[in-house]
Structure formats: structure tokens, C-alpha cells
C-alpha positions in Angstrom: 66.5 -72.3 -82.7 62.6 -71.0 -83.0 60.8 -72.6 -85.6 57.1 -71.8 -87.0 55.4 -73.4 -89.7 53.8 -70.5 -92.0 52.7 -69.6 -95.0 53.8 -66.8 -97.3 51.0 -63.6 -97.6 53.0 -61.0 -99.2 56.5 -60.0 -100.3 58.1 -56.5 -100.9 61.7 -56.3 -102.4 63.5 -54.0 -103.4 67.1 -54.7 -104.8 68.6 -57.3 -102.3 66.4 -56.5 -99.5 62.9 -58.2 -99.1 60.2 -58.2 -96.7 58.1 -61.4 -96.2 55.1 -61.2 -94.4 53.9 -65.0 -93.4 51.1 -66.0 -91.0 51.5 -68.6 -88.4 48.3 -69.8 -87.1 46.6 -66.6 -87.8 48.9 -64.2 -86.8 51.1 -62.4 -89.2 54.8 -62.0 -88.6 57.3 -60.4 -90.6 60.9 -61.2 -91.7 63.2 -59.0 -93.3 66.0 -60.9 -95.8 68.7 -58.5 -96.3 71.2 -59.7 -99.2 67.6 -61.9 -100.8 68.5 -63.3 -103.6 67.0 -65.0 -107.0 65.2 -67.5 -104.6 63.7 -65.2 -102.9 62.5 -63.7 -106.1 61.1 -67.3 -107.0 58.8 -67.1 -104.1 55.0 -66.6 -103.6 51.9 -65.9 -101.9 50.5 -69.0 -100.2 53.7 -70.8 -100.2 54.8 -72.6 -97.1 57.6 -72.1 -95.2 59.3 -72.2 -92.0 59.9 -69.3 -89.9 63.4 -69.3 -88.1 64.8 -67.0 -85.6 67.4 -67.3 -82.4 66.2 -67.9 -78.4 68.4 -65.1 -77.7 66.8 -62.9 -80.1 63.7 -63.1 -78.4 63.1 -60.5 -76.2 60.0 -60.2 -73.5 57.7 -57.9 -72.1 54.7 -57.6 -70.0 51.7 -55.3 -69.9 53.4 -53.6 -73.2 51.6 -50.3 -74.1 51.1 -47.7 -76.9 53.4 -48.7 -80.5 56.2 -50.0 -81.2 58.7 -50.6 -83.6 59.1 -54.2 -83.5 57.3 -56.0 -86.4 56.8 -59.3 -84.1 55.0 -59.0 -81.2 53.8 -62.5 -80.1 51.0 -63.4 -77.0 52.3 -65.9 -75.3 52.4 -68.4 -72.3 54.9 -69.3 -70.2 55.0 -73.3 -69.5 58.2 -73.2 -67.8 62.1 -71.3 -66.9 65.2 -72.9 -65.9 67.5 -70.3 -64.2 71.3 -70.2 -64.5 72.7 -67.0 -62.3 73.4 -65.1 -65.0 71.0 -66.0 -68.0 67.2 -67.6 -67.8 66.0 -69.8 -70.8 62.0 -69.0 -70.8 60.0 -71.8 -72.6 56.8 -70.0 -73.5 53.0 -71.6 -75.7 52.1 -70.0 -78.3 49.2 -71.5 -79.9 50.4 -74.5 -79.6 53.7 -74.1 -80.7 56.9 -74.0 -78.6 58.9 -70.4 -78.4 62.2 -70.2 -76.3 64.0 -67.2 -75.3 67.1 -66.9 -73.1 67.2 -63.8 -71.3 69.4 -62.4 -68.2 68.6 -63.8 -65.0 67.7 -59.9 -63.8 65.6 -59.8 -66.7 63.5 -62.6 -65.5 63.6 -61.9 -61.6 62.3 -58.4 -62.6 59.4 -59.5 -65.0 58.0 -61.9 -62.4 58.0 -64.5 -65.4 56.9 -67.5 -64.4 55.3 -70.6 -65.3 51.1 -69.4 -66.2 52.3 -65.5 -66.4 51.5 -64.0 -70.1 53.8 -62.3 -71.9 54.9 -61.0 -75.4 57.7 -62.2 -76.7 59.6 -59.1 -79.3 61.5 -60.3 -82.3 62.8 -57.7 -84.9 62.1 -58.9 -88.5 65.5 -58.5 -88.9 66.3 -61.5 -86.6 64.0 -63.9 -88.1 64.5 -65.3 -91.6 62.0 -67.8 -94.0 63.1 -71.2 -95.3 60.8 -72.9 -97.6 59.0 -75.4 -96.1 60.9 -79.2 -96.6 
């Protein structure tokens, strides 16, 4: 599991869906909390929290053009890949902080990604949720 340390810039409910927007070393990224609840409602600008989301729903892409719908779209640096001959688990820099994303083994032959190459790394605010920070 991806974590980011952040902290809480905005947030936009309405009934029991909420948008968080957080920032994580000066980037903002964010989530979208379907079924949010009265904690979520408890929450504010400037709070700290941690910023969760799943290696395999982390997708990547190079020389990315034009828009996108994607909320998350994060510059990063691979450090290394292990491949397995069907799925490739890509450890990637970002800032300083540790991103991992599992991706087919095509996938990875095709992208050229290796250790040094830049990439973006795609998450859909709907696959990353906010904890409060411990």
C-alpha cells in the first residue's frame, strides 16, 4: 500500500460523497470518499493526513500529452523493477517519497521503464482515500 504524508487544502461534499484535495510536498492530489461520513464532515483545511491508495491502482505513462481525466498525475523516478513474467512491480521517487505500482510485464517491456527513466504515475481519486494523520 502507497502512503503520502499531506495535508488537507480543501473539501467539497455533497451528501455521502466528498472530495479532498490534500498537498504532498507541494503537489496537490485529490481523493474522492464515496459513502464519507460524519468524520469526514469533522475534517479541515490544514489538517494532516495520510494519503492511501493500492500499487496496483497505479498506472504509468510516459511522454503523456494534452488533458486528462485522471485527478493524480504524479512526476516520478524510477529507482528500480523486479519482473515476474506476467506482472512487473515498478518502485518509483517521488520527491523523496517511495511510490510502487505493479503493472503487466508487457506493460513494462513496452514503456522501456527502467531504473533513471521518468514517468507519471496515474491514480484516479477514486482509488486513493485520506486517513487522518496518527
Amino acid at each position: 500500500m502507497n502512503q503520502l504524508p499531506g495535508q488537507i487544502v480543501t473539501i467539497d461534499s455533497h451528501g455521502s460523497i466528498a472530495l479532498v484535495d490534500a498537498i504532498v510536498a507541494g503537489q496537490r492530489f485529490t481523493a474522492m470518499l464515496i459513502g464519507a461520513g460524519e468524520e469526514v464532515a469533522a475534517w479541515e483545511p490544514g489538517m494532516d493526513v495520510t494519503l492511501l491508495f493500492k500499487e496496483v491502482e497505479v498506472s504509468l505513462a510516459k511522454n503523456l500529452m494534452g488533458q486528462i481525466s485522471l485527478r493524480n498525475r504524479i512526476a516520478c523516478t524510477v529507482t528500480s523493477i523486479e519482473h515476474g513474467r506476467l506482472m512487473s512491480r515498478v518502485m518509483m521517487d517521488f520527491q523523496g517519497y517511495r511510490i510502487a505500482s505493479v503493472i503487466t510485464t508487457r506493460s513494462a517491456q513496452a514503456l522501456a521503464i527502467a531504473p533513471g527513466v521518468s514517468v507519471e504515475a496515474l491514480i484516479k481519486a477514486n482509488e486513493m482515500t485520506v486517513v487522518p494523520a496518527p
